[in-house]
C-alpha positions in Angstrom: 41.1 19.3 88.6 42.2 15.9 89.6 42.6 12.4 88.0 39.6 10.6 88.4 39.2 9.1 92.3 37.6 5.5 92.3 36.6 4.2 96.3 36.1 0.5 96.4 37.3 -2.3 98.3 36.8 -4.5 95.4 39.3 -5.5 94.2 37.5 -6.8 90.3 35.4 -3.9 90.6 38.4 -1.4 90.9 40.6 -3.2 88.1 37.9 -3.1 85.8 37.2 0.9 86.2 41.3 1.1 86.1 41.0 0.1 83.1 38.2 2.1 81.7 39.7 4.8 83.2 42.9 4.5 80.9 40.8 3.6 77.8 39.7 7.4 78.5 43.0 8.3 78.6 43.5 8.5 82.9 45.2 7.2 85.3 42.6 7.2 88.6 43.4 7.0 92.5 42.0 4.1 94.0 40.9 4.7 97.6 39.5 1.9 99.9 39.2 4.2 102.9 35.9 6.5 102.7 37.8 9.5 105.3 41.1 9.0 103.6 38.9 9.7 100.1 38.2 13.3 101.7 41.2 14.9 100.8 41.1 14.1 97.0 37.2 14.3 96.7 36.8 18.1 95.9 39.4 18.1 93.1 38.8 14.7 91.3 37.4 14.7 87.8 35.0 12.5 88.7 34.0 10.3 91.6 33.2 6.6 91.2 31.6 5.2 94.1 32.1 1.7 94.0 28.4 -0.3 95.6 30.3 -1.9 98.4 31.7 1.5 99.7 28.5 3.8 99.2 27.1 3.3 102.6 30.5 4.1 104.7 31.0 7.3 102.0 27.4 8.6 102.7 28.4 8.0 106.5 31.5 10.6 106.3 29.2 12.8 104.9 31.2 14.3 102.0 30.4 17.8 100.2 28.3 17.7 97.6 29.7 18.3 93.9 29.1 17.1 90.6 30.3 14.0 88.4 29.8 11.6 91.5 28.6 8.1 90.5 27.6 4.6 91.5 29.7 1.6 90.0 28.8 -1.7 90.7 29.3 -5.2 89.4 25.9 -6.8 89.5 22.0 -5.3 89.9 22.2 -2.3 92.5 19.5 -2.7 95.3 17.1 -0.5 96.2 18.6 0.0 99.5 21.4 1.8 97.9 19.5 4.1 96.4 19.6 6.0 100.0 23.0 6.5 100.2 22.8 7.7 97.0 20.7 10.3 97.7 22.5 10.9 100.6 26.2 11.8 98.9 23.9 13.5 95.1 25.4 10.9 93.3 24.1 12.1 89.2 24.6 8.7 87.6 24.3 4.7 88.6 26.1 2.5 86.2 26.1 -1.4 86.7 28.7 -3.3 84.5 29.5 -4.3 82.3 26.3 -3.5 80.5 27.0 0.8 81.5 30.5 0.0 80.1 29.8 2.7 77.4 28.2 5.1 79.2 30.6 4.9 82.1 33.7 5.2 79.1 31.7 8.6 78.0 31.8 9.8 81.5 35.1 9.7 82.1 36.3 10.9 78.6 34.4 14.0 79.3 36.3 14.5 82.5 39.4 14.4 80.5 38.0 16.5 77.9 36.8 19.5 80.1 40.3 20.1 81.2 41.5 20.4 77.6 38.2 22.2 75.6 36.8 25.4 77.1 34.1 25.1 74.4 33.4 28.7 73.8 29.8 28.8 72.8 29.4 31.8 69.7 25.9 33.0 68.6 25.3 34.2 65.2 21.8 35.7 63.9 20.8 38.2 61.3 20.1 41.7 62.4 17.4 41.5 59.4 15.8 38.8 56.9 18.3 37.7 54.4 21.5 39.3 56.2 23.5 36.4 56.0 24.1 34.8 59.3 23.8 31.2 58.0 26.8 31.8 55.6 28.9 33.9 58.7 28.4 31.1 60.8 29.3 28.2 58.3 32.6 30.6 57.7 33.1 30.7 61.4 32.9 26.9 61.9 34.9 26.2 59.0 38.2 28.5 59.9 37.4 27.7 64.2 37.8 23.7 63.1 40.7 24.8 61.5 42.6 25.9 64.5 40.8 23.2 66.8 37.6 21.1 67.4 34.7 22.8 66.0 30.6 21.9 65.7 28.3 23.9 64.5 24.4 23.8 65.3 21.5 24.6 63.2 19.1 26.2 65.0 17.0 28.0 62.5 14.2 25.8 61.5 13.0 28.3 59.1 16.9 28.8 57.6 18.2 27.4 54.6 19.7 24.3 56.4 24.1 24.1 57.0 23.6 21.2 55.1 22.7 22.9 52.0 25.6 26.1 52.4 28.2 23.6 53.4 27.3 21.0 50.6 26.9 17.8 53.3 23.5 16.8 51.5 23.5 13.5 51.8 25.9 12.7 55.1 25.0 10.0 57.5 25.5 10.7 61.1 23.0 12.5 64.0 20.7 15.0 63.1 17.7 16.4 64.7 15.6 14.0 64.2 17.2 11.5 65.6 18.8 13.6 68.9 14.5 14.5 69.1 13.8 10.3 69.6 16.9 10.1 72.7 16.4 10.5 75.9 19.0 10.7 78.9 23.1 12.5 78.7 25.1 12.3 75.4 28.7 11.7 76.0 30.8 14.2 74.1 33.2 12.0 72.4 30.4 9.5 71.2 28.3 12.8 69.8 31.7 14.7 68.3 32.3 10.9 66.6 28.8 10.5 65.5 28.3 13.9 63.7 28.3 14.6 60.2 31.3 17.0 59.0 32.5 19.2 56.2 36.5 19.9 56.6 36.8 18.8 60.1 33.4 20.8 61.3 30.6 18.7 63.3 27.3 19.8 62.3 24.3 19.4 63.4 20.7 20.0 61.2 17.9 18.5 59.5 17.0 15.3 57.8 15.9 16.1 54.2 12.1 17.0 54.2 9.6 18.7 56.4 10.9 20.4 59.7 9.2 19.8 63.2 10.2 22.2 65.5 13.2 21.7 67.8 12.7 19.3 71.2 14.1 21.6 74.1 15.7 18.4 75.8 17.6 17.7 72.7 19.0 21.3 71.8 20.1 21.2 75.9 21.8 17.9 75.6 23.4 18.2 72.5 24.7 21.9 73.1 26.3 20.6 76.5 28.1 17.7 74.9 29.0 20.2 72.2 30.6 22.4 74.8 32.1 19.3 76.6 33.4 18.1 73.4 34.7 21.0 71.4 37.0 24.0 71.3 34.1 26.0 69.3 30.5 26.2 69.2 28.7 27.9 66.9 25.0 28.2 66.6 22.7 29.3 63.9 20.2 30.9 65.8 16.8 31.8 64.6 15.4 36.1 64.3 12.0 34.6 65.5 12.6 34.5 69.1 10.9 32.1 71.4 11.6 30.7 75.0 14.4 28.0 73.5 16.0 30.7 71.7 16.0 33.0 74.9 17.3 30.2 76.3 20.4 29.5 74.0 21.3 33.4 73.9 22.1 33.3 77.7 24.1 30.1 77.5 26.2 31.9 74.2 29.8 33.6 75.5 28.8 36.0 72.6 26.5 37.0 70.0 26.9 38.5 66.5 24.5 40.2 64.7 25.4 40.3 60.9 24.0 43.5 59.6 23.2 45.1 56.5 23.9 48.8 56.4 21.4 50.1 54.4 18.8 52.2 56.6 16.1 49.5 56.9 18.8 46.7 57.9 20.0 49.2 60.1 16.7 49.4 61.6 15.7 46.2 62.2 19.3 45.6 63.6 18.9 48.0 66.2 15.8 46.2 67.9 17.2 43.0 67.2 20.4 44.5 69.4 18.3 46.1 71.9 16.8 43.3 73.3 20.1 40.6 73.0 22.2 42.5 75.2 19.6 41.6 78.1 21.0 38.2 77.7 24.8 39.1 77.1 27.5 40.2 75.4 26.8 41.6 72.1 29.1 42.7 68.8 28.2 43.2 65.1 29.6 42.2 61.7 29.3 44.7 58.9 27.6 42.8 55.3 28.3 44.0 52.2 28.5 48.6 51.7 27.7 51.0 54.4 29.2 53.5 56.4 31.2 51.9 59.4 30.5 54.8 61.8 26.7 54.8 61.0 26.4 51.5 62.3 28.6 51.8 65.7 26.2 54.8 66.3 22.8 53.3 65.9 23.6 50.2 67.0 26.2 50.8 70.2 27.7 47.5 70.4 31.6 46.8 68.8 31.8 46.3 65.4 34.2 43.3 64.6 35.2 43.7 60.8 33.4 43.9 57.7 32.4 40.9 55.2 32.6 42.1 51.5 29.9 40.5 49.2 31.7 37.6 48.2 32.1 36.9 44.3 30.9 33.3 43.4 29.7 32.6 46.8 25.8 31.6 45.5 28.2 29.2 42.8 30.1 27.9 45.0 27.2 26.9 47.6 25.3 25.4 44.1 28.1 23.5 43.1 28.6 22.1 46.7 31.6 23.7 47.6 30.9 25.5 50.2 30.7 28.7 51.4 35.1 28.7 52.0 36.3 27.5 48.7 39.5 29.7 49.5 41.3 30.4 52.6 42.1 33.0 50.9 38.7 34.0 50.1 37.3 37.7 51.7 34.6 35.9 53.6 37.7 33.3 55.2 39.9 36.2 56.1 36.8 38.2 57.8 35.6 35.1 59.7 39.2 35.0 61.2 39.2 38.3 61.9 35.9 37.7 63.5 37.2 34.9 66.0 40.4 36.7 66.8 38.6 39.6 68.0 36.0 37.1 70.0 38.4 35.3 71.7 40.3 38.5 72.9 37.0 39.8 73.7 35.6 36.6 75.8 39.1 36.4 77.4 38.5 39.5 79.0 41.4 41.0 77.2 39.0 43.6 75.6 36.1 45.6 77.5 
């Protein structure tokens, strides 16, 4: 894609998104002529529509996309609104009061060219497997190698908060995303979250848990995506229309599995019904025999994760579940995303 592509003959009005445009780190093409604007409307980041032009762009009839939006420099009328419709512009910001939101708009348009935001799914393939620890250990070593956030999800878990040892940290939780309404910009959310070692994380205020606002999960996964290299989510077993939800938007999913016969069991349905939604692998916890569970289970197996020594002391203490890099659990979580990202790229069947 594009730099951003800004049509307006005024001349204030284009200055001013100039330089909000370089605030978000772009450099836009500033069109005054709606047909000329054609050629460089497919491939632009975004579109800003400036109110005096909105009227001659809706006449030229121009394909429909996303990221289109109406800029103006006083109170839009009602008349607009037509050519608005007209042209499926997504977003009407009036400045310089929409100055924020409009900054937020643009950054993400930079962003998406840089952060692919490969979404990863981890749940337990039975009750206490140990997909709240895998999925801290994946955060952890992804924000090592790039931007990182990881969403809690289980509202019956033990809360990241507690594993990672970020008790205590100010920043957005669930609570509050559950009172918002309307798009989160991903550089505002990324800034705003709580973190542990350069991981965003997303879970619960201290106290009793409500259950999760669909609208907020939505929003805050997509600025996630927009925002971040790697997503991980915490999903819950107890599956419900949300959770559906999330397992389809997930490039992957990993089921952490015990290998004893009933973990194997309960595994095996839990495996069954998520590769309806996608792409599926498994991570070996603690003993078992490696070729037992690629039999029952017929999805890849991406490594193993020893039991840990001092991983329950660690967490207690506050340190985490990756005291070492050095640690089994830090060396299996890498293994874990090299073999994801060869397998997402396509590189793998």
């Amino acid at each position: 894609m594009d730099a951003p592509l800004v049509i307006t003959r005024d001349r204030a009005l284009a200055d001013e998104l100039v330089r909000l445009c370089a605030a978000a780190g772009a450099t836009p093409a500033v069109v005054d002529d709606p047909t000329g604007a054609l050629t460089a409307w497919a491939d632009a980041a975004v579109v800003l529509v400036g109110l005096d032009m909105v009227e001659q762009v809706a006449a030229v009839g121009p394909p429909r996309r996303r990221s289109v939006h109406l800029v103006a420099r006083e109170h839009v009328p009602d008349a607009a609104f037509r050519h608005a419709v007209t042209i499926g512009l997504e977003g009407v910001a009036e400045l310089p009061r929409s100055d924020e939101w409009l900054l937020d708009v643009l950054a993400d348009a930079a962003e998406s060219e840089l952060a692919q935001g490969l979404t990863i799914g981890v749940i337990g393939g039975s009750g206490g497997a140990g997909a709240t620890t895998l999925a801290c250990a994946l955060g952890l070593v992804a924000a090592k190698q790039g931007s990182a956030a990881l969403l809690d999800l289980d509202v019956r878990g033990p809360g990241l908060d507690v594993v990672l040892g970020t008790e205590g940290a100010t920043g957005l939780q669930w609570t509050t995303l559950g009172q918002t309404t309307g798009r989160l910009g991903a550089r505002s959310f990324r800034e705003a979250l709580p973190s542990r070692d350069g991981l965003g994380v997303v879970t619960w205020a201290p106290g009793p848990r409500r259950p999760l606002q669909p609208f907020a999960v939505r929003e805050a996964l997509a600025a996630a995506t927009r925002g971040h290299d790697t997503v991980v989510l915490d999903l819950p077993r107890q599956g419900d229309e949300l959770t559906e939800e999330l397992l389809a938007r997930c490039a992957h999913v990993v089921v952490v599995v015990r290998g004893d016969m009933p973990g194997l069991s309960s595994a095996s349905r839990m495996v069954r019904h998520l590769t309806a939604s996608g792409p599926v692998s498994c991570v070996l916890r603690g003993g078992g025999d490696v070729g037992d569970v690629e039999r029952v289970l017929a999805v890849p197996l991406l490594g193993r994760i020893p039991e840990p020594r001092g991983l329950v002391e660690d967490i207690d203490l506050g340190h985490g579940p990756l005291r070492s890099r050095r640690s089994t659990l830090a060396r299996a979580a890498r293994t874990v995303l090299a073999e994801l990202a060869v397998r997402v790229d396509g590189r793998a069947a």
